[in-house]
C-alpha positions in Angstrom: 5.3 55.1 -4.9 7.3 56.3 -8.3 10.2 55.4 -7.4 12.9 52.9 -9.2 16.1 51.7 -8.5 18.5 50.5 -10.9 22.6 49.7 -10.9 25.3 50.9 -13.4 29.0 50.8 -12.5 30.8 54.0 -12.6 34.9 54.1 -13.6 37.5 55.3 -11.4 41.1 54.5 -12.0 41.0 50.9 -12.7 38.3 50.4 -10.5 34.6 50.1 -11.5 32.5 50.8 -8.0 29.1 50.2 -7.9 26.7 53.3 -9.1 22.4 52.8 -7.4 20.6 55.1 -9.6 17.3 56.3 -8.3 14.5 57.8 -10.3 11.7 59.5 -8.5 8.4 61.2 -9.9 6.8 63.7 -7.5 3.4 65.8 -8.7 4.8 70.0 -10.1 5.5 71.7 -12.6 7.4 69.3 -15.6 10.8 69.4 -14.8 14.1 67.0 -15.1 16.9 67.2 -12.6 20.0 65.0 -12.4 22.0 65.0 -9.0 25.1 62.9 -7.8 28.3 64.8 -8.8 27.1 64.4 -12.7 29.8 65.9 -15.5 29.1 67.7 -18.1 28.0 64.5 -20.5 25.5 62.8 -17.8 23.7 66.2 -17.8 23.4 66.2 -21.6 21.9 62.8 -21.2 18.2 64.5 -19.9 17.8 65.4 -24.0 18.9 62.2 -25.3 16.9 60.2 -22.9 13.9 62.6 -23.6 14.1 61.5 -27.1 14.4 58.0 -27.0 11.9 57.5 -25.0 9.5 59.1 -27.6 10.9 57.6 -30.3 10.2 54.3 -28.4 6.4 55.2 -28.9 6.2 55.5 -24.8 5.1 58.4 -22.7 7.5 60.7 -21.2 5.8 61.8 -18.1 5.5 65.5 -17.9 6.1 65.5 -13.7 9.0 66.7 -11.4 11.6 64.1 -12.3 14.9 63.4 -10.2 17.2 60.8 -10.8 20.3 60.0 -8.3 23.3 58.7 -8.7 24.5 57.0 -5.8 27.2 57.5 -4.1 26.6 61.2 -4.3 31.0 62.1 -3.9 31.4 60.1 -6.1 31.8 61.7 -10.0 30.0 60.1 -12.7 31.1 61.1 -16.4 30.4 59.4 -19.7 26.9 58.7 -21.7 27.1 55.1 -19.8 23.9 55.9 -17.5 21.7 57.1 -20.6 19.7 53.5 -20.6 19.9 52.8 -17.0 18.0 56.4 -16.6 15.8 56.0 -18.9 14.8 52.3 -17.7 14.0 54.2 -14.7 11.8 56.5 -15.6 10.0 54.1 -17.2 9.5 51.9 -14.6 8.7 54.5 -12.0 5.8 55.7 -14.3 4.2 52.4 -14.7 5.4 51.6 -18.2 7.4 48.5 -17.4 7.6 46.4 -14.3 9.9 46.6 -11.3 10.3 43.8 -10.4 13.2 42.0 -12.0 15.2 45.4 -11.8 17.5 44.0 -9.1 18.4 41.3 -11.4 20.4 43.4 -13.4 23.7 45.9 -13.7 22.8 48.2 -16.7 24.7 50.5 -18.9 24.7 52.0 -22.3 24.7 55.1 -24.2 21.3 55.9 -26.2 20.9 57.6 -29.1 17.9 60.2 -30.2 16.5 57.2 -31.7 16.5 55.1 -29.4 19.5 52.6 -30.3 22.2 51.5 -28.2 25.7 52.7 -28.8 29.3 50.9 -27.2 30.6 52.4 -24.4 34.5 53.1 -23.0 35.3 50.4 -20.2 32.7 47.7 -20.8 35.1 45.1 -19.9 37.2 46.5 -17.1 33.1 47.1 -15.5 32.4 43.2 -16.2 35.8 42.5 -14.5 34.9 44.5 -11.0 31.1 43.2 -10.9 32.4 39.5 -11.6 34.9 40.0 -8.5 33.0 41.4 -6.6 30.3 39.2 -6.4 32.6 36.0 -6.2 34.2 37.7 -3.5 30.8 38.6 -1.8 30.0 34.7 -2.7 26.2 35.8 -3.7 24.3 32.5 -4.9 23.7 31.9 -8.3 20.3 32.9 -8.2 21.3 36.3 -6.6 24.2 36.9 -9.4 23.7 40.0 -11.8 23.7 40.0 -15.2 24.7 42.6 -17.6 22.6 44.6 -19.9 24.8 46.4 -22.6 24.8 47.5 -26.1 25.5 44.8 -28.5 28.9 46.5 -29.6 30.4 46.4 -26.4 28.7 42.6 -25.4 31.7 40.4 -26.9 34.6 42.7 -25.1 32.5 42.0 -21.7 32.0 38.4 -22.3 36.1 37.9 -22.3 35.1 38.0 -18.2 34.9 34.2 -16.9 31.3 33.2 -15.4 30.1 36.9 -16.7 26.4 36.8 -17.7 25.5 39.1 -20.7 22.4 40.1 -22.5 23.2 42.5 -25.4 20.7 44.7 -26.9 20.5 47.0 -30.0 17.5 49.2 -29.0 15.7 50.4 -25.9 12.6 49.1 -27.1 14.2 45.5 -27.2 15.6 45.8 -23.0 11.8 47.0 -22.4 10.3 44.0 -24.2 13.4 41.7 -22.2 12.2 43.2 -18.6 8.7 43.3 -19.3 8.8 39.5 -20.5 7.0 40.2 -23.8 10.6 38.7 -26.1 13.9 37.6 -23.6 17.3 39.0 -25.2 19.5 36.3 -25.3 22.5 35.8 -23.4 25.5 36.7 -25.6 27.5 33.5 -26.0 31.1 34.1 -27.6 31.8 31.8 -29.8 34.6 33.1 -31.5 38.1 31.5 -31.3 40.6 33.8 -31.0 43.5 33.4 -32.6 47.1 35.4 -31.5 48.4 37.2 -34.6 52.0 36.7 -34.9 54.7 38.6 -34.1 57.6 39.3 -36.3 60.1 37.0 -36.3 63.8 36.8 -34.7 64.6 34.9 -37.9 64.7 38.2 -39.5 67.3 39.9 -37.8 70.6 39.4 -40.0 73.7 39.1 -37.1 73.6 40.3 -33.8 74.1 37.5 -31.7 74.8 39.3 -28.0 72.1 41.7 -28.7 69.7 38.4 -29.2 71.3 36.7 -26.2 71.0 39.6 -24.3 67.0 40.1 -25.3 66.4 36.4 -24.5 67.9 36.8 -21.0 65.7 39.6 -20.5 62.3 37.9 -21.7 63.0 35.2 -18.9 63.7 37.3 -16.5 61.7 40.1 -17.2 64.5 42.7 -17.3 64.9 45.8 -18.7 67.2 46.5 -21.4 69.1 49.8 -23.3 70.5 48.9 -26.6 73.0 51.3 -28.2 74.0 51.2 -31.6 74.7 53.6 -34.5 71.4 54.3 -36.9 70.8 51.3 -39.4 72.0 48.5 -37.2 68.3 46.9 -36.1 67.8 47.9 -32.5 64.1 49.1 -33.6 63.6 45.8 -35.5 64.7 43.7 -32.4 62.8 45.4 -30.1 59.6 45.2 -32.3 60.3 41.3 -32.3 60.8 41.0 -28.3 57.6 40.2 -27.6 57.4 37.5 -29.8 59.4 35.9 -27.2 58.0 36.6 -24.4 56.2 34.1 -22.1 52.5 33.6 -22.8 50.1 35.6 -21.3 48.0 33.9 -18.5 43.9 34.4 -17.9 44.4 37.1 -15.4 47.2 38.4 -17.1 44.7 38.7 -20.4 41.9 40.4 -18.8 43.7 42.6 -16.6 46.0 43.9 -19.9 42.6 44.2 -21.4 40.7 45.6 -19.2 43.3 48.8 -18.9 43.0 48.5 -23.0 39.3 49.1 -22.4 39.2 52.3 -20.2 40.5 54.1 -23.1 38.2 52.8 -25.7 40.6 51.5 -27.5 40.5 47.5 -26.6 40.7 45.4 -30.1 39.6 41.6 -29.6 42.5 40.4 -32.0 44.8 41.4 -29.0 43.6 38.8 -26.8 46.5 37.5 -24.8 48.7 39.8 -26.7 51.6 41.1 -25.0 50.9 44.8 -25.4 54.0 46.8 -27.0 53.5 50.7 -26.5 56.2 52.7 -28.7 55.3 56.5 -27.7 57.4 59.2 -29.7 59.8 61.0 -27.5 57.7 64.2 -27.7 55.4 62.5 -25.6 55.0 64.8 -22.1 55.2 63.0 -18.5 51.1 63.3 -18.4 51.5 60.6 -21.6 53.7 58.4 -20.2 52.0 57.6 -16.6 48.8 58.8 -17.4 46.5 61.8 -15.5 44.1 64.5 -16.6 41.2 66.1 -15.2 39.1 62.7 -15.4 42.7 60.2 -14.3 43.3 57.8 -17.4 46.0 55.2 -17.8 49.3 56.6 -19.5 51.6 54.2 -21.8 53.3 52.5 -19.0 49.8 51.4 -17.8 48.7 50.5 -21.3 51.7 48.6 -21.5 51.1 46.2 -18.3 52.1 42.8 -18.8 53.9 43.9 -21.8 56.7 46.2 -23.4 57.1 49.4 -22.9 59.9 50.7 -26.0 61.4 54.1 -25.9 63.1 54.8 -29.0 65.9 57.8 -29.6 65.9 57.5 -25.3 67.9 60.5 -25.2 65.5 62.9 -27.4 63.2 62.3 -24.6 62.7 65.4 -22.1 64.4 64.3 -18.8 61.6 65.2 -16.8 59.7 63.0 -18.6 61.7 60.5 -18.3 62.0 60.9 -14.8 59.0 60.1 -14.5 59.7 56.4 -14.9 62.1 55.8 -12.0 59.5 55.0 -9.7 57.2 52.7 -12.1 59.7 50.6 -12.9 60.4 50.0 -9.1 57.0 49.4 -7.8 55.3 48.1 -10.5 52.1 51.0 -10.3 51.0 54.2 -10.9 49.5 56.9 -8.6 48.0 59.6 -10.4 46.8 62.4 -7.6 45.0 65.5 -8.0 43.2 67.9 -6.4 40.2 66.5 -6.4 41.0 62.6 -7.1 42.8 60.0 -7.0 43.5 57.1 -9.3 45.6 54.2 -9.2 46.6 52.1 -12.0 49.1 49.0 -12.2 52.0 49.2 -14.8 54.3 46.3 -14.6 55.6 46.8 -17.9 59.2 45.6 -19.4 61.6 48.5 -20.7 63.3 48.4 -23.9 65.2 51.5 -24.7 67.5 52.8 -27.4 69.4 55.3 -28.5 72.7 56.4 -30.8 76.7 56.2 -29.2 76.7 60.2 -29.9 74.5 63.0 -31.8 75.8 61.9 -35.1 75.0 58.4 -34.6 78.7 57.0 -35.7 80.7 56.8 -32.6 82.7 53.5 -33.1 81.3 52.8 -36.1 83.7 51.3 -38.8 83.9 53.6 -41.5 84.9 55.9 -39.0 82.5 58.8 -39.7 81.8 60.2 -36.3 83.3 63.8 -36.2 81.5 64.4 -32.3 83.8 66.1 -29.9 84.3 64.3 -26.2 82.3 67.0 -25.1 79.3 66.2 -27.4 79.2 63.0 -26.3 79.6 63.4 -23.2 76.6 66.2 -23.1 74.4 63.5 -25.6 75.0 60.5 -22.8 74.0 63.1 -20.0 70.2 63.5 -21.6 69.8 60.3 -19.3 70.1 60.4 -15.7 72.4 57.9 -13.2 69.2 56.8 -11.5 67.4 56.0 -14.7 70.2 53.9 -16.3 70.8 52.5 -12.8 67.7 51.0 -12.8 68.1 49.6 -16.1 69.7 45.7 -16.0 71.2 45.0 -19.1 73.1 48.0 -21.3 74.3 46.2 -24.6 75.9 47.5 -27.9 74.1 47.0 -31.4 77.2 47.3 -33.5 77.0 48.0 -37.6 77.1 45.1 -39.4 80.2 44.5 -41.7 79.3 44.2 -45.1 79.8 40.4 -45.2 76.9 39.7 -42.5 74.3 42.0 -44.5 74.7 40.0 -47.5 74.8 36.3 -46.4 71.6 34.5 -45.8 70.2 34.6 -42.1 70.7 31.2 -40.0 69.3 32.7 -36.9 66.7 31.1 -34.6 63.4 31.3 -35.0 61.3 33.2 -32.3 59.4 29.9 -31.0 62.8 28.2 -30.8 63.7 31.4 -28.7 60.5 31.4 -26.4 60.5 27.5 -25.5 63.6 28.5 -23.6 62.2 31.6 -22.2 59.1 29.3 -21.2 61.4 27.3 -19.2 63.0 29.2 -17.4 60.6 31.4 -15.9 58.8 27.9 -15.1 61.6 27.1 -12.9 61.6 31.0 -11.6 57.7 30.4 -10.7 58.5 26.9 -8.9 61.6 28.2 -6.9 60.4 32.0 -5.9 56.5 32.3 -7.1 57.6 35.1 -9.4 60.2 36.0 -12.0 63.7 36.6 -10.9 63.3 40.5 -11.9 60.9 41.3 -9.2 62.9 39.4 -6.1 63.1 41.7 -3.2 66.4 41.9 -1.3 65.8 38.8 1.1 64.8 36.9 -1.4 67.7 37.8 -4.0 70.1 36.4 -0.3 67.8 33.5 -0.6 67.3 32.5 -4.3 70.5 34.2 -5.9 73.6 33.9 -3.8 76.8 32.6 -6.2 79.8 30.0 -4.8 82.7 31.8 -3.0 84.7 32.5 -6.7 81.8 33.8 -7.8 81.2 36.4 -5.3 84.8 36.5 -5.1 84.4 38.2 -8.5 81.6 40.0 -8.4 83.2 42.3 -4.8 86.1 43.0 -7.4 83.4 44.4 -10.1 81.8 46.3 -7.7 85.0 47.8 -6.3 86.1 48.7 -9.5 83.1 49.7 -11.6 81.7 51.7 -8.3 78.1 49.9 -8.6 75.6 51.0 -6.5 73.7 48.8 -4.0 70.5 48.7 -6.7 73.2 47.3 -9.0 74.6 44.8 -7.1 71.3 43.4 -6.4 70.2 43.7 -10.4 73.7 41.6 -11.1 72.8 39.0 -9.2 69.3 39.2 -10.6 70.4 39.4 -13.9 73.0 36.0 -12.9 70.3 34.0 -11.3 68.2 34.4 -15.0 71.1 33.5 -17.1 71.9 30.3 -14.3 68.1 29.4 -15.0 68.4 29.3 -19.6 71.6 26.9 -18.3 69.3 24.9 -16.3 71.5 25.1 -13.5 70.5 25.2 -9.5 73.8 27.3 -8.4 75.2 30.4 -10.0 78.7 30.1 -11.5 81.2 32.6 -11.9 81.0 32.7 -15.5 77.3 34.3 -14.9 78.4 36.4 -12.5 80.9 37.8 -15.1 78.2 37.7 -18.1 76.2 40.0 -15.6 78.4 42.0 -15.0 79.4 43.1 -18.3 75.7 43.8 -19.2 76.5 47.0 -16.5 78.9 48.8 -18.5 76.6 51.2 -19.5 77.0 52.2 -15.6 80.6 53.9 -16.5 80.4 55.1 -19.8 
């Protein structure tokens, strides 16, 4: 019978589902037909196939070809199944053996000459085969391995327990399934090394900004900084995640395999908090991601990291309407007509933006000439329920002339993080997570101040007119600044330190 079957993975959202592709040679007229929901590039992929098969030196065989891609609803896109197709043919027309096909999870891109170039998502498909077989719990001898270009081999083998064999050329897979010369498993050997961040050190003054930041890397809050031009709310916020915890394993690979979708993974970053800094003429589609073929937007590429949205109010509100429901659930769901794609996005907000459209309210040369009007149109850019779901609104004031010439004394960024570290150790021990994603019976369980305390907090919320959601972010916020103090109870004086990080609320 000519018939071979062969797997790929397919991408869909941030899942990589299994793709059977079936190659059959029937007796007719010469002809190649490709069926399975193929776009526009797997079509294309009959020519380049065609050629590199030739240029291989074997026979292209002039019958009624069809190749599947299984399952049929689902759509296949990208020059990913160029080699698996190819292998296919070949092995349904007798060139090299079956056999071992079933061994193997295939993908590449081919070119006219018969070489293997990377493809997009290499690592995010490593990451779904690997979990899916340990959930499956197939036996050793049963696991896949991976055949893939040699450019795209040392992204895949970031994936734990993931067998790879790269290859260069079509020719050399042939040789590798036919047993004539065995590729050899790609072994990474390359120690990766974090490049640093910039450091805290740097930043000349600005102590309650820095306090402010450091209670919002142990907690994982999000955070608006105001502040005329000049003053360093871009420079703090490109420092924050310097300070951040350390990224775990599955932290690592899932960050990296969202990196990977787009093409865009770079090994340096390897357990590198991501910081995504789109410019504020970046549309809703940008910021959570979509298109005809879904594909993670900045929030997503920004999981596990920092999302910073400078000039906040330049931003089109619908766009950034867009994040209200993100930064509550911690995903994306991208729908159209014909699919659907989700994609996580637990990223950290850092925002900024100027008092008023000169940029000079309260500054101390006095230079603002904005009406009340102005500024209260400029504030208004920015919705109640965005800023209410915003934790911590501080001031970046200028710096007087005195604290811009002296020498800096400020802490380091380790310094900063080894506190960071231990607090959220102490958040993972009490709760299992950090303080900022406590649901509402958790926050009665975990973050609950003495009677003075809460005594104070019913007379900020009376007066200020917090919502319920900030209620609940104040004692979030409290239970954080009660964990950098190393202490088991929440006092009143973090209650009040809370508290003030919500005036942003009722200006």
């Amino acid at each position: 019978m000519s018939l071979a079957v062969l797997y790929s993975r397919a991408l869909s959202g941030m899942d990589a589902p299994e793709v059977v592709v079936e190659v059959h040679l029937a007796n007719g007229l010469p002809s190649f037909t490709i069926v399975g929901l193929p776009e526009a590039e797997v079509k294309e992929s009959k020519d380049r196939v065609r050629a590199a098969i030739q240029t291989a030196q074997f026979e292209f065989p002039a019958r009624r070809i069809t190749v599947n891609l299984a399952p049929a609803d689902l759509p296949k896109e990208s020059g990913r199944y160029d080699l698996p197709i190819a292998l296919g043919i070949l092995a349904a027309s007798g060139q090299i053996p079956k056999e071992s096909l079933s061994n193997y999870e295939i993908a590449g891109e081919l070119a006219l000459t018969g070489e293997l170039r990377p493809i997009r998502g290499a690592l995010a498909m490593t990451y779904h085969m690997v979990h899916t077989q340990s959930v499956q719990e197939i036996s050793a001898q049963a696991k896949r391995a991976f055949i893939l270009p040699h450019l795209s081999a040392r992204e895949a083998s970031l994936v734990k327990d993931a067998i790879i064999y790269p290859a260069n050329t079509l020719l050399e897979v042939c040789a590798h399934l036919s047993g004539h010369t065995e590729l050899e498993q790609f072994e990474s050997t390359a120690v990766f090394q974090i490049l640093p961040y910039p450091d805290f050190n740097e930043v000349k003054g600005q102590s309650q900004a820095k306090r402010a930041l450091e209670i919002a890397a142990a907690g994982g809050h999000s955070v608006l900084m105001s502040g005329p031009p000049g003053t360093g709310k871009s420079m703090l916020a490109g420092r924050f995640a310097g300070i951040l915890p350390s990224m775990s394993e599955s932290e690592a690979l899932e960050s990296a395999a969202i990196q990977s979708l787009n093409g865009n993974y770079k090994l340096e970053n390897w357990k590198r908090r991501p910081f995504r800094s789109p410019h504020h003429t970046a549309s809703g589609v940008a910021l959570v991601g979509g298109g005809g073929i879904p594909r993670p937007g900045e929030i997503s590429l920004a999981h596990h990291g920092v999302l910073f949205l400078d000039e906040l109010p330049e931003f089109d509100r619908k766009v950034l309407e867009v994040l209200r429901e993100p930064l509550e659930s911690g995903h994306i769901t991208i729908s159209r007509a014909a699919r659907q794609a989700d994609f996580p996005a637990k990223f950290q907000l850092l925002a900024a933006m100027n008092p008023c459209p000169c940029g000079y309210l309260g500054h101390y040369n006095n230079k603002c000439r904005c009406t009340p009007d102005n500024v209260a149109r400029y504030k208004a850019k920015i919705s109640g329920p965005l800023l209410d779901r915003i934790d911590l609104h501080i001031e970046v004031p200028a710096l007087k002339e005195s604290e811009l010439t002296s020498a800096t004394n400020s802490e380091s960024s380790d310094i900063i993080r080894a506190r960071v570290e231990h607090a959220r150790e102490l958040q993972l021990r009490r709760q299992g997570k950090a303080n900022f994603a406590l649901g509402s019976l958790e926050i009665d369980a975990f973050c609950q101040p003495d009677d003075a305390g809460m005594a104070l907090l019913k007379t900020a919320i009376s007066r200020l007119n917090l919502s319920a959601r900030a209620y609940h972010r104040i004692l979030k916020v409290a239970r954080t600044i009660a964990d950098l103090a190393g202490d088991a109870a929440i006092k009143p004086n973090q209650i009040a330190e809370a508290v003030q990080y919500r005036r942003g609320d009722t200006q």
